[in-house]
C-alpha positions in Angstrom: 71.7 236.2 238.6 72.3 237.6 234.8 76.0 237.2 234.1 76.1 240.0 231.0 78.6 242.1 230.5 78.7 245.0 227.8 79.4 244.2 224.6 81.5 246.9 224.0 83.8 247.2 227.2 84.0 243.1 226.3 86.4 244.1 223.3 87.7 247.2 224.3 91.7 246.6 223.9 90.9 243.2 221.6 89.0 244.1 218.8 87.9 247.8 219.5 89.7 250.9 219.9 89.2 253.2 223.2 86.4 255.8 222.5 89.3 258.4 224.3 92.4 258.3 223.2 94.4 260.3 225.6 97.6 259.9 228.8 97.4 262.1 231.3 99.7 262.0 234.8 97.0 261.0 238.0 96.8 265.0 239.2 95.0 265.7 235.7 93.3 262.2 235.1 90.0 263.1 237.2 89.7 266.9 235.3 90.1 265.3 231.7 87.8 262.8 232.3 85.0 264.9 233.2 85.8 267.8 230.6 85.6 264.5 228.3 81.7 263.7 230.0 81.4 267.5 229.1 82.0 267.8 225.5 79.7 264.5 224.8 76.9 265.6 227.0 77.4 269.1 225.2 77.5 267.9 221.2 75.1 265.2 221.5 72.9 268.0 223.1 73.5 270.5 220.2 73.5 267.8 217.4 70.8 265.6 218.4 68.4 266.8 220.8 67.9 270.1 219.0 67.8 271.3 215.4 69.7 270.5 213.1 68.7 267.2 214.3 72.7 265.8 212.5 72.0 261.6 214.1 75.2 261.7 215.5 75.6 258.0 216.8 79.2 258.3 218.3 81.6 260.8 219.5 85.8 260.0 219.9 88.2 262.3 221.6 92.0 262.2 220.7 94.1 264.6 223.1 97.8 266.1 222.3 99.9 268.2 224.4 99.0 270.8 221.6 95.5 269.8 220.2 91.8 268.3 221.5 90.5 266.8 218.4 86.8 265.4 218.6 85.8 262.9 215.9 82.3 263.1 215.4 80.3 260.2 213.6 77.0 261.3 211.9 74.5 259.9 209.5 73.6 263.3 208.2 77.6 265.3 208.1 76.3 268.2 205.9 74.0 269.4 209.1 76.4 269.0 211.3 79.5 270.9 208.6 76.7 273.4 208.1 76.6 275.6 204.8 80.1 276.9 203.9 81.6 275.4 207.3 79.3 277.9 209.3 78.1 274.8 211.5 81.6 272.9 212.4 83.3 276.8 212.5 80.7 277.5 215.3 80.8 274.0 217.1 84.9 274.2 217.3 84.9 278.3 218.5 82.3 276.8 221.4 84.0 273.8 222.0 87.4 276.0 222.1 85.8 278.6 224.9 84.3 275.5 226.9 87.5 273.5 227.2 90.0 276.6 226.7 92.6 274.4 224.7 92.9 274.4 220.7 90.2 272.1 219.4 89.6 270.5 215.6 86.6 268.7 214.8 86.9 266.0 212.7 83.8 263.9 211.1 83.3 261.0 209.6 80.2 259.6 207.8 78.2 256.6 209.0 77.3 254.7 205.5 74.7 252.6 206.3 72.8 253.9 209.4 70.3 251.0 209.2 72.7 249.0 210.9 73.9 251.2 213.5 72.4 250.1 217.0 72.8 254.3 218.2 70.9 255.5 215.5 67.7 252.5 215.7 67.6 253.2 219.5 67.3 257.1 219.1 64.5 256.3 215.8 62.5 254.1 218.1 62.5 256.5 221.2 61.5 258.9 219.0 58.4 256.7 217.6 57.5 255.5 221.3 57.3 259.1 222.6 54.5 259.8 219.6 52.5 256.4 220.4 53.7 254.0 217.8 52.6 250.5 218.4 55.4 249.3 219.9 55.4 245.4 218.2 55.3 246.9 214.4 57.9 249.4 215.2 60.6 246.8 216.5 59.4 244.3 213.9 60.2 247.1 210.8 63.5 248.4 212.8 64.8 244.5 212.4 63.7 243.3 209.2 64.9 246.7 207.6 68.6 246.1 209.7 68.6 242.8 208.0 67.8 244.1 204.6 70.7 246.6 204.7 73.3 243.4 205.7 73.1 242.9 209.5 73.8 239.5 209.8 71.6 239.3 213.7 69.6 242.1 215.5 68.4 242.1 218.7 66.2 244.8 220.1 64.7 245.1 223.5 62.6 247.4 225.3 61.2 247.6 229.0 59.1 250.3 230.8 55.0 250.6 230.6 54.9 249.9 226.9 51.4 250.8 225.8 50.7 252.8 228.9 50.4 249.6 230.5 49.6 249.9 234.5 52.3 247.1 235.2 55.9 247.5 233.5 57.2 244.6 231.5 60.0 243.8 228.8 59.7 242.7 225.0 62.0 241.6 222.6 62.3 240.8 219.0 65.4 239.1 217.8 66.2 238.1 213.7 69.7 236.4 213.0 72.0 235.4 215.4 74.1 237.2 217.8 77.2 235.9 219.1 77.6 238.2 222.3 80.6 235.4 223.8 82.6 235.6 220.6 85.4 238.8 220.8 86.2 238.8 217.4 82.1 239.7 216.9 81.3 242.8 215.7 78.3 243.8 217.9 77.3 247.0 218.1 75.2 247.6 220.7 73.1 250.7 222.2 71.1 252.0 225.4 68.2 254.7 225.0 65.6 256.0 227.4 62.7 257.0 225.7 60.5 259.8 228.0 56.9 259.2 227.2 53.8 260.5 228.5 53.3 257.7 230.8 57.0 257.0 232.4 60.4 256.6 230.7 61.0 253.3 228.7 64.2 251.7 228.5 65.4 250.3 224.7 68.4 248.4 224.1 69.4 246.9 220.3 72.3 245.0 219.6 73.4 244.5 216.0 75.7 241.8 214.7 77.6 242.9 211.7 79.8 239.7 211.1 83.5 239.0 212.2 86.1 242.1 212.1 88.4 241.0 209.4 85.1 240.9 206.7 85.0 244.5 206.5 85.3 248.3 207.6 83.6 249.5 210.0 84.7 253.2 209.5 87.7 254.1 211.7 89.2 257.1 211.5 93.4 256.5 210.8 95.1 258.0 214.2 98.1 257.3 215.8 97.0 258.3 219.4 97.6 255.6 221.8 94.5 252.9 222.0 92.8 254.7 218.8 93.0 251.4 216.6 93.3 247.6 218.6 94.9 244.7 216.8 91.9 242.4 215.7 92.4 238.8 216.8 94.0 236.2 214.5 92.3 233.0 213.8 94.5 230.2 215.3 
């Protein structure tokens, strides 16, 4: 039996900050969480799955008794501000009649998308769904991580690759990747790719080297859980 455990909810409180950043008394828990469910399922819809196409990899929610703010990391942050602000204006009013509360939409840019294991997932889904040959594409996806300063990549996919009549997994794996060790930074990422021929599962993990080396693009908040205290050496 596979004892694995997500890489992310592994460091949540240790080394990584809550993805919603929010108190609420138990007779409103249950209606925040799912408005939360909501407004992901709902941006990643209109960002990602439909023109402008803005490779959104990640989407934080910060609640105040006055203000929902969703923080919004992109690749691409001039589709999703839109010319003059038209875009993010338009995202905040629907966002504002959806939830009914006072939202403000924050973004923040993801430098090096190479490296970030949301954004390879979505570009190899993408590749499998036109008939890409599924070895090159996870070969090119690693070795160009690598190039842009990953120090491990991982990436995995499982379904009928190749319109195969039997289902099977493959891997490809450069670096190392130290999935046991908290103060880690592994970013990791599941995608379903829906090809002609069935739906194929992708996972890729990415090792970007121990927390203290460098930034890996927080927003500064002072909501409750929004930054966790890295781990000293001892």
């Amino acid at each position: 039996m596979g004892q694995k455990t997500h890489p992310f909810g592994f460091r949540v409180g240790i080394t990584e900050g809550h993805k919603s950043r929010w108190y609420a008394p138990k007779a409103l828990f249950a209606e925040l969480l799912v408005e939360d469910y909501k407004i992901r399922k709902y941006v990643d819809q209109r960002m990602n799955r439909t023109p402008p196409f803005a490779a959104v990899s990640d989407i934080h929610i910060e609640r105040t008794r006055e203000e929902l703010t969703v923080i919004v990391k992109t690749a691409r942050p001039g589709l999703v501000i839109g010319p003059k602000g038209a875009e993010i204006d338009r995202l905040t009013q629907d966002l504002q009649v959806m939830t009914g509360r006072k939202v403000s939409v924050k973004i923040i840019e993801i430098r090096n998308p190479d490296t970030n294991a949301t954004l390879i997932a979505e570009a190899i889904a993408e590749q499998m769904k036109k008939r890409t040959n599924f070895r090159r594409l996870l070969k090119q996806r690693c070795e160009g991580a690598m190039q842009n300063g990953a120090k491990g990549v991982k990436i995995q996919v499982s379904g009928r690759l190749g319109g195969a009549e039997m289902s099977r997994k493959f891997d490809t794996r450069l670096g190392s990747i130290p999935l046991s060790t908290l103060q880690a930074n592994v970013d990791y990422a599941c995608v379903p790719s829906h090809t002609t021929y069935g739906t194929i599962g992708i996972k890729v993990w990415v090792y970007k080297g121990m927390y203290e080396e460098g930034d890996d693009d927080q927003l500064e908040s002072k909501a409750a859980g929004a930054r966790a205290r890295a781990r000293g050496r001892r």
